[in-house]
ZAMINU-453364 format. One record per atom (N, C-alpha, C): residue number from 1; atom name; chain; x, z, y. Coordinates in nm, 4 decimals. Layout:
<nodes>
+-----+-------+--------+----------+----------+----------+
: num : atomo : cadena :        X :        Z :        Y :
+-----+-------+--------+----------+----------+----------+
: NUM :    CA :      A :        X :        Z :        Y :
...
+-----+-------+--------+----------+----------+----------+
</nodes>
This chain:
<nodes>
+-----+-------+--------+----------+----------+----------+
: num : atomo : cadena :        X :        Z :        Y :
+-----+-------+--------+----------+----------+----------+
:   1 :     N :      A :   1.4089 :   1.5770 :   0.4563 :
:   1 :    CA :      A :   1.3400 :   1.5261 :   0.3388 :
:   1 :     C :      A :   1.2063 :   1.5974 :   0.3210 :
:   2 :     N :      A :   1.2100 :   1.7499 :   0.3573 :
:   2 :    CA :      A :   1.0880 :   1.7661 :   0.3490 :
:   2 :     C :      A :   0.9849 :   1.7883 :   0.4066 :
:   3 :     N :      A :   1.0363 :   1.7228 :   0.5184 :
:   3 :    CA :      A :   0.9461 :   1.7480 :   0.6481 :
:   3 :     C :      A :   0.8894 :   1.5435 :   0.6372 :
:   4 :     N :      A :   0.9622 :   1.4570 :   0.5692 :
:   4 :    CA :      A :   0.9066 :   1.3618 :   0.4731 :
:   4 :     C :      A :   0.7857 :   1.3735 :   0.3990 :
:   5 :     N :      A :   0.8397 :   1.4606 :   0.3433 :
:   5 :    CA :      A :   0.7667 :   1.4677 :   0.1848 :
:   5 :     C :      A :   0.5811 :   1.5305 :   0.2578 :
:   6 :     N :      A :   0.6382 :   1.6257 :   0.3535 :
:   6 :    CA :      A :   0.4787 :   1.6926 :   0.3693 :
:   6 :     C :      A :   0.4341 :   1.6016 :   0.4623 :
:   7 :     N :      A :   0.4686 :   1.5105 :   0.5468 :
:   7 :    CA :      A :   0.3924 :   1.3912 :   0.6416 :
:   7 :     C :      A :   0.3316 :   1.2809 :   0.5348 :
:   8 :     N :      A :   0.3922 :   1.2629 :   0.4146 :
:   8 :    CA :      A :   0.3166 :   1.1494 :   0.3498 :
:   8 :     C :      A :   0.2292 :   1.2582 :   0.2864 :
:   9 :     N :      A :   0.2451 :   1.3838 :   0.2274 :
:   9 :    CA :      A :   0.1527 :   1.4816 :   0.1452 :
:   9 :     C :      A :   0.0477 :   1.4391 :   0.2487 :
:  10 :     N :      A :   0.0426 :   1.4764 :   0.3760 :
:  10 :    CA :      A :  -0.0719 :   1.5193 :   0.4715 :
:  10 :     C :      A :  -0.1372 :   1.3483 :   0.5112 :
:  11 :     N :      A :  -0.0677 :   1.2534 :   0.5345 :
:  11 :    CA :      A :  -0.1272 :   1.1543 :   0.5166 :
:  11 :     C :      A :  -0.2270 :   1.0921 :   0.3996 :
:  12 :     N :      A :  -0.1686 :   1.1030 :   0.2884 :
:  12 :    CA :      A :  -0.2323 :   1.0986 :   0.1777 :
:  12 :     C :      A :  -0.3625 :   1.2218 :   0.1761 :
:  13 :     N :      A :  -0.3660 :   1.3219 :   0.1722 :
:  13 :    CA :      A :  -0.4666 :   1.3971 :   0.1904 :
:  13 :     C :      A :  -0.5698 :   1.3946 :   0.2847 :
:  14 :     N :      A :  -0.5314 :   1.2933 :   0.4304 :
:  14 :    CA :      A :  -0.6259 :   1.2197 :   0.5404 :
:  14 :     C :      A :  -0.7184 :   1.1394 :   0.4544 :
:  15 :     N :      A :  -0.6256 :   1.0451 :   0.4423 :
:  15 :    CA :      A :  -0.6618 :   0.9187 :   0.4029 :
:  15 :     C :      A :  -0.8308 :   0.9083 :   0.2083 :
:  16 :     N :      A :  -0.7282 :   1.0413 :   0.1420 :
:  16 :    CA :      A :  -0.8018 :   1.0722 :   0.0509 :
:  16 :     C :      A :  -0.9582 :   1.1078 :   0.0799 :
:  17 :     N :      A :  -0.9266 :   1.2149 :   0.2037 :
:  17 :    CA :      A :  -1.0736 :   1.3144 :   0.2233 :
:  17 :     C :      A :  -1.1597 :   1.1828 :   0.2770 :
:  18 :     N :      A :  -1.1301 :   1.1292 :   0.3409 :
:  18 :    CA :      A :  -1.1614 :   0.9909 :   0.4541 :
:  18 :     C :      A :  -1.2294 :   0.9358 :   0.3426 :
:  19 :     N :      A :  -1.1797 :   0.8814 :   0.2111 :
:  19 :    CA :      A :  -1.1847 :   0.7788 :   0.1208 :
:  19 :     C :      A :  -1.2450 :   0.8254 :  -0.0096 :
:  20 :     N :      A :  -1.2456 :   0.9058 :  -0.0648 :
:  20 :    CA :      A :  -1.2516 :   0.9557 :  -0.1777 :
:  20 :     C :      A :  -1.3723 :   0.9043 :  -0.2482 :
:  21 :     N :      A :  -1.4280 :   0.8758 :  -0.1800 :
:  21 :    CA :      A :  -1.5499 :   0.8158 :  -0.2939 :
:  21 :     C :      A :  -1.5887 :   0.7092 :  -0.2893 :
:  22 :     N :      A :  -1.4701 :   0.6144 :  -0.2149 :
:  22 :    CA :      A :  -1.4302 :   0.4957 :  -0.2580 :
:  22 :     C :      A :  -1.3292 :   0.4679 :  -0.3784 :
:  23 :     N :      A :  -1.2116 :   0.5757 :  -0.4512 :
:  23 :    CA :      A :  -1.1710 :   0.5326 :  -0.5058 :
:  23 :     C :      A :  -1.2053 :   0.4684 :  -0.6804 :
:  24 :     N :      A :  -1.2084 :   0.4258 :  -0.7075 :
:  24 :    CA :      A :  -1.2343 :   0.3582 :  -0.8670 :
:  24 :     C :      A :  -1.1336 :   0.4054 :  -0.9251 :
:  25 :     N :      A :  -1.1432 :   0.4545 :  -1.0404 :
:  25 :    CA :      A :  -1.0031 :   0.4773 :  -1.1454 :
:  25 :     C :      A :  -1.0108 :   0.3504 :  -1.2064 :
:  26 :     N :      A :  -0.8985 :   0.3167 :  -1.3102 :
:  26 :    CA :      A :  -0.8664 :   0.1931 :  -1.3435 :
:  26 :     C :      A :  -0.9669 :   0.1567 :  -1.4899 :
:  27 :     N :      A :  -1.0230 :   0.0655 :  -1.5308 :
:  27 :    CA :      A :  -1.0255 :   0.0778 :  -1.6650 :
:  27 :     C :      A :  -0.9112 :   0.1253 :  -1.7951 :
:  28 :     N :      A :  -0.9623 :   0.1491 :  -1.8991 :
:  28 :    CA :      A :  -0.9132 :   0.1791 :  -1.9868 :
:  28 :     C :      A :  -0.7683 :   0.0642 :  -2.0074 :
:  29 :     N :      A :  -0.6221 :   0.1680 :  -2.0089 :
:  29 :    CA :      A :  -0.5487 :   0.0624 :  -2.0335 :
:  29 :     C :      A :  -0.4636 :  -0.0374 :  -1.9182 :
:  30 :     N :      A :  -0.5427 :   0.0294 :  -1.8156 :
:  30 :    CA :      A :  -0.4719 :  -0.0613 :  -1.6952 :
:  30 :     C :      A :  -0.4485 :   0.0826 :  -1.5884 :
:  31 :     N :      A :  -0.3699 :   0.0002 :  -1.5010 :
:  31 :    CA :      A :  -0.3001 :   0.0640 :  -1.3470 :
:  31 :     C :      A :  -0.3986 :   0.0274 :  -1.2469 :
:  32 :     N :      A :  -0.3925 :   0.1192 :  -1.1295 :
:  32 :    CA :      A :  -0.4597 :   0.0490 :  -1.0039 :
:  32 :     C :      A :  -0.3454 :   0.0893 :  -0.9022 :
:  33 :     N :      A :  -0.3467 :  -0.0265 :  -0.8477 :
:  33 :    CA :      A :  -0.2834 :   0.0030 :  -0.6802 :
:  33 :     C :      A :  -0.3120 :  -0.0022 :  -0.5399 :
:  34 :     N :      A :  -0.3828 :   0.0826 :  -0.5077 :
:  34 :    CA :      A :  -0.4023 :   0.0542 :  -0.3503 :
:  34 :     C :      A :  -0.3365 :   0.0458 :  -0.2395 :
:  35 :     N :      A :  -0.3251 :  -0.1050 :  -0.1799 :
:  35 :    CA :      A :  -0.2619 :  -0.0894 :  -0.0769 :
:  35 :     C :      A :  -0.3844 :   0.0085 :   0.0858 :
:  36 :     N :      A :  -0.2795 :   0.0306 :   0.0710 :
:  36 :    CA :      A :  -0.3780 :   0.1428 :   0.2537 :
:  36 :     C :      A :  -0.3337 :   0.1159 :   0.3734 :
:  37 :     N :      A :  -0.4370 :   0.0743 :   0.4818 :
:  37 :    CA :      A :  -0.3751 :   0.0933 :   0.6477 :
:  37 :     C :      A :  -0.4265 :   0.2396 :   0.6470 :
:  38 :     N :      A :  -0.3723 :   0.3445 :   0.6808 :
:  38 :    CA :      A :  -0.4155 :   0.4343 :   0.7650 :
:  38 :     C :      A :  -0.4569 :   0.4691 :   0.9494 :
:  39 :     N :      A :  -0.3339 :   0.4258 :   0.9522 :
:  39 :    CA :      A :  -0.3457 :   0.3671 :   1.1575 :
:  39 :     C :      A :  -0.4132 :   0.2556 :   1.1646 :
:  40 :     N :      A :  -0.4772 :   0.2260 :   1.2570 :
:  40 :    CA :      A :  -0.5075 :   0.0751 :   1.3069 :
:  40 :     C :      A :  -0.4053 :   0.0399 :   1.3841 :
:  41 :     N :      A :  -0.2622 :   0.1086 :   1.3987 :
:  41 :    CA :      A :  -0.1708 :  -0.0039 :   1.4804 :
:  41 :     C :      A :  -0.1057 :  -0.0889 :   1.4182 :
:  42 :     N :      A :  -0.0766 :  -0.1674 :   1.4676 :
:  42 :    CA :      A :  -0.0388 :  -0.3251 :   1.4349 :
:  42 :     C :      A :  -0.1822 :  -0.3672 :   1.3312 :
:  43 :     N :      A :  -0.2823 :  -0.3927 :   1.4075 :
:  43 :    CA :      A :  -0.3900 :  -0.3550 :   1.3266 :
:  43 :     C :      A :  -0.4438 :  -0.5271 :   1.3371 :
:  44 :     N :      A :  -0.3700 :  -0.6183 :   1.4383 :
:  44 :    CA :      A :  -0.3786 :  -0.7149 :   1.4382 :
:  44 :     C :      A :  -0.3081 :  -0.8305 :   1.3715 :
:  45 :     N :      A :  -0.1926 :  -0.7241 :   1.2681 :
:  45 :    CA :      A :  -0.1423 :  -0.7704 :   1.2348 :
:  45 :     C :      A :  -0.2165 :  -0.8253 :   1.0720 :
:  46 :     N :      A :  -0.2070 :  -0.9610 :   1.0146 :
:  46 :    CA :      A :  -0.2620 :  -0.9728 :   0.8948 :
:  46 :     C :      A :  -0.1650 :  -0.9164 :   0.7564 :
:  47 :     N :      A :  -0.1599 :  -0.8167 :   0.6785 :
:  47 :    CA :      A :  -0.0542 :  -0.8539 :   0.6104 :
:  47 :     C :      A :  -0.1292 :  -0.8939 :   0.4593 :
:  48 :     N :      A :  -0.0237 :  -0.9830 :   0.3943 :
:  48 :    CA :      A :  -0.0717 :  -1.0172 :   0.2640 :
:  48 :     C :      A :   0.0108 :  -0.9852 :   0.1535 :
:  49 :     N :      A :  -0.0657 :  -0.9486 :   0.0554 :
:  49 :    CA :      A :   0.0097 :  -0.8645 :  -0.0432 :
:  49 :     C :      A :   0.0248 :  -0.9658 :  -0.1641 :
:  50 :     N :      A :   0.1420 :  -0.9118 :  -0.2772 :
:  50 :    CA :      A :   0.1672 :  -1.0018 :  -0.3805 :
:  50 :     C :      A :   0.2597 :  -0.9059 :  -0.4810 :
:  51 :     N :      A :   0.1842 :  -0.9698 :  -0.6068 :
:  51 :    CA :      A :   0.3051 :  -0.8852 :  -0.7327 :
:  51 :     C :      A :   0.3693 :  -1.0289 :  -0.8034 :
:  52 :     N :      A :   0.4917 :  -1.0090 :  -0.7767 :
:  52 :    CA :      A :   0.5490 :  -1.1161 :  -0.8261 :
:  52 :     C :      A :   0.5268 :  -1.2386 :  -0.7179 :
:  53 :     N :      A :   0.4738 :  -1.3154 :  -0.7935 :
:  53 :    CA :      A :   0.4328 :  -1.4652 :  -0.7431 :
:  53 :     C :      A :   0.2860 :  -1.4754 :  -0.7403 :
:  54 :     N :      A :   0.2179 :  -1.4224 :  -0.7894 :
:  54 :    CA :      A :   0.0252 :  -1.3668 :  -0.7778 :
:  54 :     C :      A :   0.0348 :  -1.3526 :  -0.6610 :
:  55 :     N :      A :  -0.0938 :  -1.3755 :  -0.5694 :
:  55 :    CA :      A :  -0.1405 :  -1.3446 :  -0.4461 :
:  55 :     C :      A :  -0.2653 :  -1.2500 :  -0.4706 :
:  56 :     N :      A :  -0.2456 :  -1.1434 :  -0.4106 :
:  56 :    CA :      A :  -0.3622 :  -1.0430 :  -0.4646 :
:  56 :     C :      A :  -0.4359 :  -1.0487 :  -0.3141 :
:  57 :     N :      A :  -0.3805 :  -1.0743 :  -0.2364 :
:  57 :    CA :      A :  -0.5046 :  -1.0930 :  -0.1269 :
:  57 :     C :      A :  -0.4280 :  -1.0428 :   0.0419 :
:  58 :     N :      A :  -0.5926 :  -1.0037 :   0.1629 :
:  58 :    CA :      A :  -0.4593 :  -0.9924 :   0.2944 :
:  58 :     C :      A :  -0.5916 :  -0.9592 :   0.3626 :
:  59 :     N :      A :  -0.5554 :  -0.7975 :   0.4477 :
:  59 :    CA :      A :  -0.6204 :  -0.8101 :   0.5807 :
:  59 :     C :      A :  -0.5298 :  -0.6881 :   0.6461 :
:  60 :     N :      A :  -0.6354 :  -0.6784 :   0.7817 :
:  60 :    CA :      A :  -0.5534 :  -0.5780 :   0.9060 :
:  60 :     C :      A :  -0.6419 :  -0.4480 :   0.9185 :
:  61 :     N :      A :  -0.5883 :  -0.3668 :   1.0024 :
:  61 :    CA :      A :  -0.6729 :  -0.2691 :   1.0698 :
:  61 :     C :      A :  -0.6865 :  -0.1675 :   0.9609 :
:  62 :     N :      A :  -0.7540 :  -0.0466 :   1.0015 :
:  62 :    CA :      A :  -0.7779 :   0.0873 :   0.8617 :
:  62 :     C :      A :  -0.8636 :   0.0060 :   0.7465 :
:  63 :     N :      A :  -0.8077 :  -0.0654 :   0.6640 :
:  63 :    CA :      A :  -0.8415 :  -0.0764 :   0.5202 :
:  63 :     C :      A :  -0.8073 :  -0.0496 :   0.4294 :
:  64 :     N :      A :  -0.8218 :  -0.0976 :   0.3372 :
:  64 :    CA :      A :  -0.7394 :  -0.1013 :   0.2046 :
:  64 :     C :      A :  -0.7900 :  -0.2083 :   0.1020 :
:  65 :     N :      A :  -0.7090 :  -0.2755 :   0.0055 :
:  65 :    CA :      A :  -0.6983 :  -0.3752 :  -0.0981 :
:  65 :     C :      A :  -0.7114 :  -0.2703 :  -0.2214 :
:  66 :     N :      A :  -0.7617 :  -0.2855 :  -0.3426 :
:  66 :    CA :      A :  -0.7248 :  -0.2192 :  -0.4497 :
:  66 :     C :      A :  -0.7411 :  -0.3229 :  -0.5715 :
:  67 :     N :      A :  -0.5663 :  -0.3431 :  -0.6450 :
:  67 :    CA :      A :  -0.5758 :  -0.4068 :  -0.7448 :
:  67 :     C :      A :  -0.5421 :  -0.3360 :  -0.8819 :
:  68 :     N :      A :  -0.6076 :  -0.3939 :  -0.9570 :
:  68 :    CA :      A :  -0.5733 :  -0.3009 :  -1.0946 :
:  68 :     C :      A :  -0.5320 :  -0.4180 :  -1.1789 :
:  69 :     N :      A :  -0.3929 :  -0.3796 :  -1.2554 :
:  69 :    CA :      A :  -0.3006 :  -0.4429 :  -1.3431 :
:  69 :     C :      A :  -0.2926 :  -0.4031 :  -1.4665 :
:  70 :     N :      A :  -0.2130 :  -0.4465 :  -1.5432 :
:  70 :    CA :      A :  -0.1718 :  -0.4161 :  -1.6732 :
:  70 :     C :      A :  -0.0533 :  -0.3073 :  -1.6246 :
:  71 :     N :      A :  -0.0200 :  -0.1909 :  -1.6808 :
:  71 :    CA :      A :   0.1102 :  -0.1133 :  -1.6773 :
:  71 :     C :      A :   0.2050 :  -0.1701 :  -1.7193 :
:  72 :     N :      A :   0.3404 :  -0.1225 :  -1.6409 :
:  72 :    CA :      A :   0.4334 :  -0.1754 :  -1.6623 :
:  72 :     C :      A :   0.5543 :  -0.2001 :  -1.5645 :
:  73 :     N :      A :   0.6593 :  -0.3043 :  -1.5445 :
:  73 :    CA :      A :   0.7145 :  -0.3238 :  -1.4279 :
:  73 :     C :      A :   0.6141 :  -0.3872 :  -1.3239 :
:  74 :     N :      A :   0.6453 :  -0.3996 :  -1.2282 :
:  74 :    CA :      A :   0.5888 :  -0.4749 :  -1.1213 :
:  74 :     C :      A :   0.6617 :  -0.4824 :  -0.9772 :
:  75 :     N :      A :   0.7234 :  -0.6131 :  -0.9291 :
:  75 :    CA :      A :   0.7458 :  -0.5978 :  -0.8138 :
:  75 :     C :      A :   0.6265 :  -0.6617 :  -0.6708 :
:  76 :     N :      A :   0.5762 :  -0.5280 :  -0.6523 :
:  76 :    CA :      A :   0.4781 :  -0.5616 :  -0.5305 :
:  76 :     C :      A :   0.5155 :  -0.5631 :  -0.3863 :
:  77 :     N :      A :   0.4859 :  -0.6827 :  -0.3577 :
:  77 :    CA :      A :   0.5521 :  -0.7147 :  -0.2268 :
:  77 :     C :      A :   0.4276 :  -0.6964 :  -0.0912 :
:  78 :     N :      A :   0.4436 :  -0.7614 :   0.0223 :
:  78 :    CA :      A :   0.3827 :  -0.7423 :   0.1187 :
:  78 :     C :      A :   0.4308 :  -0.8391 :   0.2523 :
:  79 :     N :      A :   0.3531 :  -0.9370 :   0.2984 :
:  79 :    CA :      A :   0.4291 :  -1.0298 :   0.4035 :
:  79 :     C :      A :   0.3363 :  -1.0639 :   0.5319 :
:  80 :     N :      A :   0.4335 :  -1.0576 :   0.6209 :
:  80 :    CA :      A :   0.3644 :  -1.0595 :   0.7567 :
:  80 :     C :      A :   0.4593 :  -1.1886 :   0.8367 :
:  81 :     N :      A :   0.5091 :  -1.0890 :   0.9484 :
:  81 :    CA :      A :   0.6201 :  -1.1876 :   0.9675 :
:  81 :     C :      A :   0.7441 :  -1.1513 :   0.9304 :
:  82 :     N :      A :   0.7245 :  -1.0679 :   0.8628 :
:  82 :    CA :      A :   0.8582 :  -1.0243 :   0.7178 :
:  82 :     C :      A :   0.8002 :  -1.0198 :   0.6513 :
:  83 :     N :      A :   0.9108 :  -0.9089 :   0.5723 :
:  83 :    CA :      A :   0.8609 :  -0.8970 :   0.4123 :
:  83 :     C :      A :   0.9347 :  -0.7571 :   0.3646 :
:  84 :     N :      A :   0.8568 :  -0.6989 :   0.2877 :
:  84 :    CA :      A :   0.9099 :  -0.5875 :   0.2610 :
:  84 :     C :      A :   0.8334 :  -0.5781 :   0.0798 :
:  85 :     N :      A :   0.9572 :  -0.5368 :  -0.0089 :
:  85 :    CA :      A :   0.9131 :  -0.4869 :  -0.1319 :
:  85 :     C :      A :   0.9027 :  -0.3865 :  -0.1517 :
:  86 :     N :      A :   0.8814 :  -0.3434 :  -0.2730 :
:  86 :    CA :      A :   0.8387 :  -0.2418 :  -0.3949 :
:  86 :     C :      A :   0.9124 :  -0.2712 :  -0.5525 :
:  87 :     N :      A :   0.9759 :  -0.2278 :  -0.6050 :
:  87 :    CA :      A :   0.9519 :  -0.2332 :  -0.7089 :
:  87 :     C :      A :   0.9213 :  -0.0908 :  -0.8506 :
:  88 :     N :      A :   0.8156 :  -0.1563 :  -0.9337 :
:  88 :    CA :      A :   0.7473 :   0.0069 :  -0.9373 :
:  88 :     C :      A :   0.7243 :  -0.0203 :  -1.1103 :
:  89 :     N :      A :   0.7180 :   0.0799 :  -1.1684 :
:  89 :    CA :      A :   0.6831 :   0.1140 :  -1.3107 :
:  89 :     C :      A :   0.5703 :   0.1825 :  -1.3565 :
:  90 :     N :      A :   0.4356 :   0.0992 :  -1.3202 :
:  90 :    CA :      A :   0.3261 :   0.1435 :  -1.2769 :
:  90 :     C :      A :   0.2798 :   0.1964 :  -1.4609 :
:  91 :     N :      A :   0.2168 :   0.3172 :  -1.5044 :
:  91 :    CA :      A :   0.1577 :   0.3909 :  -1.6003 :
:  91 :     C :      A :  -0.0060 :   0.3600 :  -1.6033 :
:  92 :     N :      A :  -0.0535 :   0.3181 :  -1.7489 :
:  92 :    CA :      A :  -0.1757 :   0.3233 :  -1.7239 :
:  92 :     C :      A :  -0.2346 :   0.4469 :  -1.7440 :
:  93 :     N :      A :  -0.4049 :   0.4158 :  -1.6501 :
:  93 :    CA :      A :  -0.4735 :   0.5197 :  -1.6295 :
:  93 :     C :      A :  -0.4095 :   0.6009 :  -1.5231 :
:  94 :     N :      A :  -0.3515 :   0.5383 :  -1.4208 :
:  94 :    CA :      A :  -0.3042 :   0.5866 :  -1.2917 :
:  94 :     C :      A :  -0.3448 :   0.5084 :  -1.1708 :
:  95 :     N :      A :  -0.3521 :   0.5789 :  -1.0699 :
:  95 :    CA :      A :  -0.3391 :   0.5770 :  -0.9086 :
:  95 :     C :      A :  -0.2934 :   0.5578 :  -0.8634 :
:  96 :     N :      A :  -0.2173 :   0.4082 :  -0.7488 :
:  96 :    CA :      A :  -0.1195 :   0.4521 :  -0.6866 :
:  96 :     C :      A :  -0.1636 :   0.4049 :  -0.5349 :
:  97 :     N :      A :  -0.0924 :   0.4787 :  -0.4532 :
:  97 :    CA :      A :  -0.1041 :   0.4575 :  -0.3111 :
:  97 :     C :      A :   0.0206 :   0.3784 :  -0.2292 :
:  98 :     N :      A :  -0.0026 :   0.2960 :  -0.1783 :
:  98 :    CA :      A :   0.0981 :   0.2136 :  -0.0914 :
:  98 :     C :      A :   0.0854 :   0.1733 :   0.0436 :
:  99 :     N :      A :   0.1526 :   0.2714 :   0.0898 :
:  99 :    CA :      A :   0.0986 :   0.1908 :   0.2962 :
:  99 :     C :      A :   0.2040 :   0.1152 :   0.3522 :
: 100 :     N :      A :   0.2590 :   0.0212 :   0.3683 :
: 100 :    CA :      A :   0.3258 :  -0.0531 :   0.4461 :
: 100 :     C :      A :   0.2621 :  -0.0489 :   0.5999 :
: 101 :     N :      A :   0.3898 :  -0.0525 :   0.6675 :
: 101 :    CA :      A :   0.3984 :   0.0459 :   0.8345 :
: 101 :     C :      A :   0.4520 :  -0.0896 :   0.9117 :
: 102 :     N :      A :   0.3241 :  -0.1345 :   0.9837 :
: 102 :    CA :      A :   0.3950 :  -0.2293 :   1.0662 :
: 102 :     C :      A :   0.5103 :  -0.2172 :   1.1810 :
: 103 :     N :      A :   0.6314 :  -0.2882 :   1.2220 :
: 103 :    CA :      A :   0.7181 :  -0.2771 :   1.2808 :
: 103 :     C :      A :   0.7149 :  -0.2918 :   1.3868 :
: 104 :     N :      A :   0.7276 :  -0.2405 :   1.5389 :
: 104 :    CA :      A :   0.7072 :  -0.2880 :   1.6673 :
: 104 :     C :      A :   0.8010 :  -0.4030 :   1.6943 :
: 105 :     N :      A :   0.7668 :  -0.5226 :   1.7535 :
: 105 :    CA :      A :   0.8110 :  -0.6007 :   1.7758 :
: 105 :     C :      A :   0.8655 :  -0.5766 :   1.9441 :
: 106 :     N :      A :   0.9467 :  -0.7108 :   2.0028 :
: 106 :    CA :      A :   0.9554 :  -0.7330 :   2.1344 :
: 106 :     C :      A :   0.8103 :  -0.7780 :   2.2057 :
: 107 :     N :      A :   0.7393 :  -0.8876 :   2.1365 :
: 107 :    CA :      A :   0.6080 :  -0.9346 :   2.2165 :
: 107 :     C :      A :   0.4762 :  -0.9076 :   2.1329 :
: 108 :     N :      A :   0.5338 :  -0.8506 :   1.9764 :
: 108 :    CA :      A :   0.3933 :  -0.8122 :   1.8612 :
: 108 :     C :      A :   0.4733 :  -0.7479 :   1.7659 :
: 109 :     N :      A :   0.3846 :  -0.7008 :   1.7117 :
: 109 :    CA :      A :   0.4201 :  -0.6156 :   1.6253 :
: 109 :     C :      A :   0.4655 :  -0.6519 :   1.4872 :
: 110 :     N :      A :   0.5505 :  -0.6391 :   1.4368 :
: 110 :    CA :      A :   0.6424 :  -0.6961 :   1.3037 :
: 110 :     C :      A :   0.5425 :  -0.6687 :   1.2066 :
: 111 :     N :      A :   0.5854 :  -0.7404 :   1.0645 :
: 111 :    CA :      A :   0.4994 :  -0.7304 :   0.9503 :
: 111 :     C :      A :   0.5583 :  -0.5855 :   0.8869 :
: 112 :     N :      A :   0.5356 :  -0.5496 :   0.7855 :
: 112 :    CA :      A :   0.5587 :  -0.4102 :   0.6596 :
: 112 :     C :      A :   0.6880 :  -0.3765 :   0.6798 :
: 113 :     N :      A :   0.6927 :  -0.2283 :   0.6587 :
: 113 :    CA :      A :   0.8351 :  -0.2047 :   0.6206 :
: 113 :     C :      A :   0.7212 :  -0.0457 :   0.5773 :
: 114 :     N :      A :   0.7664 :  -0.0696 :   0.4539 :
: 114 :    CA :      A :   0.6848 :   0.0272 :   0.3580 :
: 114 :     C :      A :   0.7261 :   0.1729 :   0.3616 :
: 115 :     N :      A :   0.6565 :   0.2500 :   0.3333 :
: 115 :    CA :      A :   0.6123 :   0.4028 :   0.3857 :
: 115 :     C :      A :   0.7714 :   0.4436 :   0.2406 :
: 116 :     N :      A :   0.7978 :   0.5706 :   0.2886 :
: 116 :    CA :      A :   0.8893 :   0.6527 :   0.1801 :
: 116 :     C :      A :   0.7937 :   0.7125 :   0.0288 :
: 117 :     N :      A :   0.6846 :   0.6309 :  -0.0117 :
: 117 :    CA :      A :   0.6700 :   0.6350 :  -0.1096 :
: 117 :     C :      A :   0.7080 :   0.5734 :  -0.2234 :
: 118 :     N :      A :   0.7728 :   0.6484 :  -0.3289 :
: 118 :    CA :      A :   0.8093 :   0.5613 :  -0.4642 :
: 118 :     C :      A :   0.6897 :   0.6084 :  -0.5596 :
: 119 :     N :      A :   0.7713 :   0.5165 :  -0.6198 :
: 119 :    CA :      A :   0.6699 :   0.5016 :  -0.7887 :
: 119 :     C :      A :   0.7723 :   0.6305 :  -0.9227 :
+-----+-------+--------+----------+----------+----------+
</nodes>
């Protein structure tokens, strides 16, 4: 577990130093969530993200999406050629980070199966 805990610490701290002055805090009153590629593998893969039944959007490779919501429940999903959820109790005037980890396939690489981060 905690040899877990310090691979997403140290990922997150990549990804931060890498990023940091890209991030936006949320307005007053709302949540933000960023989804993150960190690897470019399965980088060909498209994945598209969703809270609920909303389509918040979709790409591949080292990016990231950032949506900002109302706080509250939220189940945020993620679909490729699966699907993998979230469900999260997002606080306003918060940050959150989400990497979904594409799956090796037999001939390509599978859609999300999301990182050991909770909410």
């Amino acid at each position: 577990m905690m040899k877990k805990t310090l691979m997403i610490f140290w990922l997150l701290l990549t990804f931060l130093g890498a990023q940091a002055q890209s991030f936006t805090p949320p307005a007053k009153g709302k949540a933000v969530v960023y989804f993150i590629r960190i690897s470019s593998w399965g980088s060909l893969v498209d994945f598209a993200y969703f809270d609920r039944d909303k389509y918040i959007g979709k790409f591949n490779g080292r990016k990231y999406l950032r949506y900002e919501c109302d706080p509250g429940e939220h189940l945020l999903w993620v679909r490729a050629e699966n699907q993998d959820f979230v469900e999260a109790n997002l606080e306003a005037g918060k940050i959150y980070l989400l990497e979904p980890v594409p799956q090796v396939g037999m001939m390509k690489s599978w859609g999300p199966h999301h990182s050991d981060t909770t909410f």
